[in-house]
Structure formats: C-alpha cells, structure tokens
C-alpha positions in Angstrom: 27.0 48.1 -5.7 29.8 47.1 -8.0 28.8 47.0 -11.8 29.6 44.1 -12.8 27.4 42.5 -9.5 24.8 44.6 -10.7 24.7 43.8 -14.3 24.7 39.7 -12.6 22.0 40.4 -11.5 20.4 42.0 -13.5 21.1 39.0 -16.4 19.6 36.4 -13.3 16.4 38.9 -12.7 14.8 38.4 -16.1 16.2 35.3 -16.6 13.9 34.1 -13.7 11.3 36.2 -14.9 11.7 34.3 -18.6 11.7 31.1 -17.0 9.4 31.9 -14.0 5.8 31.3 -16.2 7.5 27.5 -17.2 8.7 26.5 -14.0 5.5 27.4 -12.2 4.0 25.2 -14.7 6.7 22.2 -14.2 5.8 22.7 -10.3 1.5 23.0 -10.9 1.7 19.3 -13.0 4.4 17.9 -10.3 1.6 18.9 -7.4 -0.9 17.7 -9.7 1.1 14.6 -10.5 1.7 14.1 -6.3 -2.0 14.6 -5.1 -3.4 12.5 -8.1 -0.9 9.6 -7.3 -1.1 10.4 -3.6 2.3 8.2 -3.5 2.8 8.5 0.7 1.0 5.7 2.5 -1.2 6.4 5.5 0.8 6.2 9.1 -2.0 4.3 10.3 -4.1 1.1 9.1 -6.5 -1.1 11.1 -6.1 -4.8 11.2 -8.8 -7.3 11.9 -6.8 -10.6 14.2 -9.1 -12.6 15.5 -9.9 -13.9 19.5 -7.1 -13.2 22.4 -4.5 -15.9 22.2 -5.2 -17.2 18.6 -3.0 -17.7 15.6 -4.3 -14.3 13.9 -4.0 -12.1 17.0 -0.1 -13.2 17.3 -0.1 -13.0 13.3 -1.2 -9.4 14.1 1.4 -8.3 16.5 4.7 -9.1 14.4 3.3 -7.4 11.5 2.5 -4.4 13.9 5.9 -4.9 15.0 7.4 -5.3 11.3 5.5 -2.1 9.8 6.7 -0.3 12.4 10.2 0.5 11.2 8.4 2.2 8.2 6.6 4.3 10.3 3.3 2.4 10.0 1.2 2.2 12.7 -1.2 -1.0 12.6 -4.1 -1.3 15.0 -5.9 -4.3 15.5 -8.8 -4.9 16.1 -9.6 -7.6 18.1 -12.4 -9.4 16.2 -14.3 -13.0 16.7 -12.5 -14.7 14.0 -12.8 -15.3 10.1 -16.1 -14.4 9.3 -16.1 -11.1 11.7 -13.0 -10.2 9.8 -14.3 -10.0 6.6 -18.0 -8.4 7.9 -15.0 -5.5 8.7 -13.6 -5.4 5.9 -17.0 -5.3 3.7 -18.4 -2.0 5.9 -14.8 -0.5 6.2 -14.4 -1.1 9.7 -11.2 -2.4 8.9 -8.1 -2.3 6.1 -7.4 -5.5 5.9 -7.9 -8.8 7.8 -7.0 -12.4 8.0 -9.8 -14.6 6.3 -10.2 -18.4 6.5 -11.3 -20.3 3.2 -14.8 -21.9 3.4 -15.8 -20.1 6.0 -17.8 -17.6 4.8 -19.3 -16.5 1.3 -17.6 -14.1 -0.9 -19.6 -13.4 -4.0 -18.5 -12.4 -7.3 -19.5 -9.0 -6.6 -17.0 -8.2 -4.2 -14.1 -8.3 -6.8 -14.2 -4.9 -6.8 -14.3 -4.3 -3.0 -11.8 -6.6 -1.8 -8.3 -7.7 -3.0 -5.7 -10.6 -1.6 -2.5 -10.8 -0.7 -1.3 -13.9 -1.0 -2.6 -17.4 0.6 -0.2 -17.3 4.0 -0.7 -20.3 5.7 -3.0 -23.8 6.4 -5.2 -23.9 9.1 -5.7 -27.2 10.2 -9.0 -27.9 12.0 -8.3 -29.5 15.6 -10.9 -31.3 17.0 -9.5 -31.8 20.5 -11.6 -34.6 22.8 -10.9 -35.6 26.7 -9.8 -38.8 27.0 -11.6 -39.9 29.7 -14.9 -38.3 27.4 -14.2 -40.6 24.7 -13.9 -44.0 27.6 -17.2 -42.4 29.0 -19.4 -42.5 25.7 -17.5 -44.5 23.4 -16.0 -47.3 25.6 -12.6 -46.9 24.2 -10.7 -44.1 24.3 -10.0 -42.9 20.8 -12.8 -41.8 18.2 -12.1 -42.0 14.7 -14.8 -40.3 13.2 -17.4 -37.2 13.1 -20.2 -39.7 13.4 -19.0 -41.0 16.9 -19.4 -37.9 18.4 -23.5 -38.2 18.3 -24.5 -36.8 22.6 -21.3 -35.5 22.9 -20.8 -31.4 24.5 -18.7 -30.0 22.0 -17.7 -26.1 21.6 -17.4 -24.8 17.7 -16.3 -21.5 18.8 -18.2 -18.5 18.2 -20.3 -17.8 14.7 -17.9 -14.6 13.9 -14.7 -17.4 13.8 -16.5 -19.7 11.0 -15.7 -22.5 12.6 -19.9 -23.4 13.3 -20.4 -23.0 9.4 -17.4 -25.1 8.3 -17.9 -28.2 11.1 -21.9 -28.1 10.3 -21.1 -28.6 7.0 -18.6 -31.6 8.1 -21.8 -32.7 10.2 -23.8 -32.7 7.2 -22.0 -34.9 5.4 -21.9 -37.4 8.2 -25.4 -37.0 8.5 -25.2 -35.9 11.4 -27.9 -33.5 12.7 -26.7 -30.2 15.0 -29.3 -31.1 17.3 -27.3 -34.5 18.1 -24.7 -32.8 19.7 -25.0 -30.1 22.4 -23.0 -27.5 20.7 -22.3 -24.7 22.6 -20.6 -21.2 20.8 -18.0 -20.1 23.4 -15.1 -18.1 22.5 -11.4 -19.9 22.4 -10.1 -18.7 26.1 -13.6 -19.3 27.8 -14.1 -22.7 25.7 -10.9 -23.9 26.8 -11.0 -23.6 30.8 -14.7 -25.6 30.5 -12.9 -28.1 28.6 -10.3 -29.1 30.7 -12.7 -28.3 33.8 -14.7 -31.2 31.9 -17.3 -29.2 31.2 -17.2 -30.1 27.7 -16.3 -33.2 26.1 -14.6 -31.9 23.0 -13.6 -28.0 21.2 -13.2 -27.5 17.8 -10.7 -24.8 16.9 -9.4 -23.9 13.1 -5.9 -22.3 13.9 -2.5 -22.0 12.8 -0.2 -24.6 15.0 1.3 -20.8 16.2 -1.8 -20.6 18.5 -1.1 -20.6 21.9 -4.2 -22.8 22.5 -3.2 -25.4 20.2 0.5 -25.3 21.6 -1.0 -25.9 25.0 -3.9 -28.2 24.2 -1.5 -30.9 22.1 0.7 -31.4 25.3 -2.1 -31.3 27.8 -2.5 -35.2 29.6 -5.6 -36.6 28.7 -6.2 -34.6 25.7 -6.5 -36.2 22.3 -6.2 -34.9 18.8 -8.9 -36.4 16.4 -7.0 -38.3 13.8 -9.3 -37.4 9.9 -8.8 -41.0 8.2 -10.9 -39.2 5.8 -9.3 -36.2 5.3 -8.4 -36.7 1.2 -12.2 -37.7 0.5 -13.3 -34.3 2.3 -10.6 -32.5 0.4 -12.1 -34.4 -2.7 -15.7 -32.9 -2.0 -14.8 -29.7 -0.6 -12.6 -27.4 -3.0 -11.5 -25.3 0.0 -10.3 -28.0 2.1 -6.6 -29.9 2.1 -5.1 -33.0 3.4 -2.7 -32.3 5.9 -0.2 -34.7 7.8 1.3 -33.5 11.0 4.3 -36.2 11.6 5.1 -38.0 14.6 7.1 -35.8 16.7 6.9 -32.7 15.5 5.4 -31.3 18.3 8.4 -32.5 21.2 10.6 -34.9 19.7 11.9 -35.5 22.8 8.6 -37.0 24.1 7.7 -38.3 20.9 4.4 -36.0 20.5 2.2 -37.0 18.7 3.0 -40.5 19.0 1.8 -41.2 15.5 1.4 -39.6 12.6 -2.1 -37.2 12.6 -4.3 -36.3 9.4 -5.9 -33.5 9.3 -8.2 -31.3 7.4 -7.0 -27.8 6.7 -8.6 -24.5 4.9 -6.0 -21.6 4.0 -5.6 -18.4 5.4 -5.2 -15.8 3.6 -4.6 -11.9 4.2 -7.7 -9.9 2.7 -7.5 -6.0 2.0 -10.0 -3.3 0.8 -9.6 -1.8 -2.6 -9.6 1.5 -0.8 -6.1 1.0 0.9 -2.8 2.3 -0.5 -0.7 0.6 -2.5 2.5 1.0 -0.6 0.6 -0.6 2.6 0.0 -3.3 0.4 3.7 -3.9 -1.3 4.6 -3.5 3.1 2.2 -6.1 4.0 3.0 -8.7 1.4 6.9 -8.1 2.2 5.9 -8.5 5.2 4.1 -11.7 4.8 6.7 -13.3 3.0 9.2 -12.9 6.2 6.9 -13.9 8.3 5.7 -17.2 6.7 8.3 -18.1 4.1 10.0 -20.4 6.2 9.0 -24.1 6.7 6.3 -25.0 9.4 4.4 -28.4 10.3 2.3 -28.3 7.1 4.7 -26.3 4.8 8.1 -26.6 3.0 10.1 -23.4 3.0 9.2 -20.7 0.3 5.8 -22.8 0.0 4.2 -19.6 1.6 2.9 -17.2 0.9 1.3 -18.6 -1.8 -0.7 -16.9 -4.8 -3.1 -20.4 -5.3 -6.0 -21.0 -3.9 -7.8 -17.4 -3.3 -11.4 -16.6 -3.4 -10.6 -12.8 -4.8 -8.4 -11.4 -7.2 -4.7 -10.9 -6.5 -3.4 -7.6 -5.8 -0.6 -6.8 -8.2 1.5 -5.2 -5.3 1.3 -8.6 -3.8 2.2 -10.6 -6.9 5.3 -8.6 -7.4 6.6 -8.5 -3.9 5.8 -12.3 -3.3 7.5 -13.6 -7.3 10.4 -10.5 -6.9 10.5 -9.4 -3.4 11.5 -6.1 -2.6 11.6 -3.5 -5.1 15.3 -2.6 -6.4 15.3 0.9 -5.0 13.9 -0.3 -1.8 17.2 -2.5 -1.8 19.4 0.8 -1.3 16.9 3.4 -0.4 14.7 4.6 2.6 11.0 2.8 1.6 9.5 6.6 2.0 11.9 8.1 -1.0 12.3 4.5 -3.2 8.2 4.5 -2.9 8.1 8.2 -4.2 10.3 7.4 -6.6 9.0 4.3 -7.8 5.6 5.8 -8.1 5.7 9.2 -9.8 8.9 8.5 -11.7 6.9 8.0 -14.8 4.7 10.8 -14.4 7.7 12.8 -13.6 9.4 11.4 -17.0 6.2 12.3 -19.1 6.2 16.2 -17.7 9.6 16.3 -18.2 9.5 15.3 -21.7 6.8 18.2 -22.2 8.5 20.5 -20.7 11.5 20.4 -22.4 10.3 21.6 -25.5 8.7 24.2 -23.8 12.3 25.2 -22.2 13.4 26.7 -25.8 11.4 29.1 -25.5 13.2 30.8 -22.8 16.3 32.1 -24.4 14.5 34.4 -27.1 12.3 35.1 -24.6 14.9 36.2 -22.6 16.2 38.0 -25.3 13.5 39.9 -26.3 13.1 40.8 -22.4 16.1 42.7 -22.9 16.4 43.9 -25.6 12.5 45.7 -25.4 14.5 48.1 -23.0 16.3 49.2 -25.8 14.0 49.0 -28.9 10.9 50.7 -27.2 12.4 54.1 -27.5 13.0 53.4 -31.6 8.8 54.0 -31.8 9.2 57.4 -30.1 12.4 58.4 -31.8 10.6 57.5 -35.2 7.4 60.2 -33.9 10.1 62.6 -33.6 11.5 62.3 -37.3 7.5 62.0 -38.1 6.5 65.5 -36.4 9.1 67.2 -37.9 9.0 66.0 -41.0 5.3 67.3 -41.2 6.0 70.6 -39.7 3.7 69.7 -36.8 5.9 70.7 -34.0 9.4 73.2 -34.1 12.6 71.9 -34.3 14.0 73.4 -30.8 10.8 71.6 -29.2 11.4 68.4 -30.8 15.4 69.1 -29.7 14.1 69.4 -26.2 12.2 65.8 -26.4 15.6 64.3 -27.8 17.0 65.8 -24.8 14.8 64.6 -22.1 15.0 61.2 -24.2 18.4 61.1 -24.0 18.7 61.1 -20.3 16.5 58.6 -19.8 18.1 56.1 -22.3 21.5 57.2 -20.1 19.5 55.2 -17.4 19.1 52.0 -19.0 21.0 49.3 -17.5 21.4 45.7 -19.6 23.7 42.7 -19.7 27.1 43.1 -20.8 26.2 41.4 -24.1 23.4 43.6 -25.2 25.1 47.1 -24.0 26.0 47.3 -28.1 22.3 47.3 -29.0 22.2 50.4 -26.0 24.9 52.4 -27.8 23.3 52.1 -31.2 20.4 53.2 -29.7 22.2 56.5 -28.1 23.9 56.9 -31.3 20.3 57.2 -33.3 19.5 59.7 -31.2 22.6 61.7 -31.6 21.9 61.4 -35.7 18.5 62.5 -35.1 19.4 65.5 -33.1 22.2 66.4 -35.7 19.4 66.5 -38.7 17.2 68.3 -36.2 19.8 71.1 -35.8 20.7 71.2 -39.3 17.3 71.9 -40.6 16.6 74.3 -38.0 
C-alpha cells in the first residue's frame, strides 16, 4: 500500500474514532427524537360513513379515493348513521367519523377523547310525504306542518342515524305524542322501497343533497318535500339547528324543480376524530375536506365550508391551520411523506444540533491527543530508563539493550504527516539517552 494512502487513512481511522462517541450520540437523540415524535402516519385508518347509498357513505369513498395518493388506506365502516358513528369513535372502533349536530349527546368530558375537524356541510332534514297520502288523510294534498301528520306511517330511520332523537324532539314541540304516529325505524334503502310501494305515508331522512336517496326522491312523481314555514323559530329554540332555503330550480332547472322555493331545517355535519389518531392523518383529512366541500352547493356559498363554527368539541389545530392556510409550504414542493418529516422533527433536529455543536470542539484535541499518545507513551518508559540508571539499579549495557528493543518498536509507529516531527523527537531522545548511557558506562 502506498504511503501516503496509508498515512490517509490512517488520519480518517482515528478521526472516526474521535468523532465516533459524538455521532453515536447525534444518531441515539435523532432515533429518540423519531420514535418520541413518531412523525410517519399509519397506512391504514378506519372511517365510520353511515347507511349504503347515503351522503356519508359517498362522503367516504372520495376521501378513500383522495388519501390514497398518499399512500393512506381508509376503511369504512359501514355504520347506521350519526349516532353509531360516534358510539365508534367513543370505544375506538373507529378513527374518525362523520357526526350530525343534535343528534346525539357529547359531554364535556369527552374533550379529551375526541377532536373536530371542521364543520363540512348542512344537512337538511327532508321530510318526504306521498302525494296521494297527504289527499288521503288531509284532503288536500300539501301539509304544512309537523302537527298534520297526527295517524300518518312515517319511517325516522334507524336509532344509530339520530334521526328518531332529532324528529321526537321536533314532535315534542308540536305536542305531538310518538304514539300518534306509527313510526317505524327502517334503514334508508329498505324505508324507501315501502315508501314508494305505499307502504308508508311519509320518511324522514337528515342527508346531504349528495345522497342518492334524496337525488331520487325530489324527482320521483307524486313525492312531495315538506315545506318548514317555521324553520327560523326552530333554529331560534334549538342552537344546533339552521334555516335553510333550497331555491326554485336548483334541483333541474329545466323542469323547474322544486317549483317554489323550500325551507328547511338543517343540523351540520361535521368530521369527528379520536385524540389517539396521528397528526398527519388529520392535516390529510382536513386538506382533504376543504377540496371536497369548498365549493358552493344548494345551502352553501363557495369557501363557506368547511367551517370552524358551530362544533360541539374542540378544534384540532391540524385542522385550523390546513382549513385558514391550506397546505403546508413544504408540502407545496415536496412529497407529503418527506415535507411531513420535515415539518415535524425539524425543530427537534434544530435543538440537537445546537447541542451538538458545542460538543463537536471537542474532536480536534481529541483527535490530537489520539495521535500524539502514540508518540508520548514511550517518554514514561524512556524517563524509567534515565531513573534506573541513575540509581544504579540496573547496568548500563542492560538498560542499552531496553533502548535497543525500544527503539525498534518506536521505528514501527506510523502517524499523520503532520505529527511525524513529534515521532522524530521522540527517536532523537532515545538516541541522547543511549549516548549518556554509553558515556557513563
């Protein structure tokens, strides 16, 4: 091997070894850092929809479909509605989950279990009669009130959707007593087909206008829409509730459907997660949200959604920064596995960098002293010999003899370029010490 190769590295050996104790501890704090931050999201989440064919469970399938360019895989789960989706949430069954307002309780001491994302849309609730129902029991074929509907067979979905609790509630203040109507608790699909088979005389559904069964139901012959004259004063005594107007038209202009202008009552839907689940699904989710219901819709302006008013739990700040800023800037320019690493160690990264630069100083005298032990070591011994003989303890040629056998080994030593001065001094003592040795003898 050619010297100066050798002498390389040699200098890049114990610099590594000076270094090696440091940078072992730079790489224990990073792993450290990385599994206390855990900054990588899960690949898989569960999220509760709701019934086959409603609003949530085609909610469900474009955000599958939008987290799956990050590699996200969302399940859903296929749940009875509102109040079934945030039973998962409370025992874990699920990660997050679509939740209607008013339509079940959420204490105060859930704070801690569940966060929001964001209100993302109204739900209006469509009280859909037959026609021919309303001629039947009423006379007249429109009904303008709860309180009509005293004998009539109307479905309120099952209890899981929250639909029974909100409309008995609406009963209530009509004074109307459940046992006046023959309510039945069929899901959506099932609710549907006895409705138009005239099995039932009216269905109560709260659902985005995206649900397939609202789409159909609006344009079905014979099918009316109950018109809430009354929705402000039930806005007025309910907190949860909001006066909605779908306008004339908006359903086909070209056949003018509705033919007039509806009220409506609506709660808002919002997107419910448990404290449990990562960050980064979170920041996904509420991206997510606001492409998905940012633009305008019957009820909403565009940008009115999603919204960060009208939630029952706190906010998660993941969602208040990705709803007020949108996307992170590194996300802008960087693959969302790498900007989300960066974005959530950099300042733990910047904190063990600042203590480990002062630690970094230490290296070059270490390194130094590395080296230059190779040559110094031998001073002890070469001082014993001067000792010894200067006591008379052991003979000159002896002593000669050790210098000798010294001397060959200090021939061995190889160092750096730069320290091979410190190595001839040391060779030159020797050679002084052997002298005096020889002149005394």
């Amino acid at each position: 091997m050619p010297k100066t190769l050798r002498y390389t590295l040699l200098s890049l050996r114990e610099m590594l070894l000076s270094a090696g104790p440091f940078a072992l501890l730079t790489i224990a704090l990073l792993a450290l850092t990385y599994w206390w931050l855990d900054p990588n999201p899960p690949k898989r989440v569960i999220l509760a929809t709701g019934p086959a064919q409603s609003a949530y469970a085609e909610f469900g399938k474009r955000y599958a479909e939008s987290l799956a360019r990050y590699g996200i895989e969302v399940e859903l789960l296929m749940t009875e509605g509102s109040s079934d989706n945030l039973e998962k949430l409370r025992t874990g069954q699920a990660d997050l989950g679509f939740v209607q307002g008013g339509t079940a309780d959420i204490g105060y001491d859930e704070e801690d279990t569940l966060t929001s994302l964001g209100s993302l849309f109204v739900e209006p609730l469509w009280l859909f009669y037959r026609e021919d129902a309303a001629r039947k029991l009423r006379k007249e074929p429109l009904v303008k009130s709860l309180s009509e509907l005293q004998g009539w067979r109307v479905n309120v979905g099952t209890p899981g959707s929250g639909v029974p609790r909100l409309f008995n509630t609406l009963l209530d203040v009509n004074r109307i007593e459940p046992g006046q109507l023959q309510l039945s608790r069929l899901e959506q699909t099932p609710a549907t087909v006895a409705f138009l088979d005239g099995e039932l005389d009216a269905v109560v559904f709260a659902s985005a206008p995206e649900s397939l069964m609202v789409q159909m139901l609006l344009q079905t012959p014979g099918v009316k829409l109950m018109d809430f004259a009354q929705s402000e004063a039930y806005s007025r005594r309910f907190g949860y509730l909001t006066p909605v107007l779908m306008p004339q038209g908006v359903v086909d202009l070209a056949k003018n459907i509705p033919a007039r202008n509806v009220r409506l009552v609506a709660s808002t839907t919002s997107l419910l997660a448990h404290s449990s689940t990562h960050p980064a699904i979170l920041q996904l989710f509420a991206q997510t949200a606001t492409n998905l219901h940012g633009g305008a819709s019957w009820f909403s302006r565009a940008r009115e959604y999603p919204s960060l008013e009208h939630s029952e739990v706190p906010i998660s700040s993941e969602a208040q920064r990705a709803i007020k800023n949108g996307p992170p800037f590194l996300q802008r320019y960087l693959p969302f596995w790498l900007a989300n690493l960066i974005e959530r160690v950099w300042l733990a990264m910047g904190l063990i960098i600042v203590l480990a630069l002062p630690l970094s100083r230490i290296v070059p005298p270490l390194y130094a002293f590395r080296i230059r032990s190779r040559v110094f070591r031998w001073y002890a011994e070469l001082r014993d010999v001067e000792q010894r003989h200067e006591s008379g303890a052991t003979s000159a040629p002896d002593l000669v003899d050790q210098l000798d056998a010294m001397e060959s080994k200090v021939e061995k030593i190889v160092v750096p370029l730069s320290y091979t001065d410190e190595l001839y001094a040391l060779r030159n003592n020797i050679h002084l010490v052997r002298k005096k040795l020889l002149r005394k003898a």
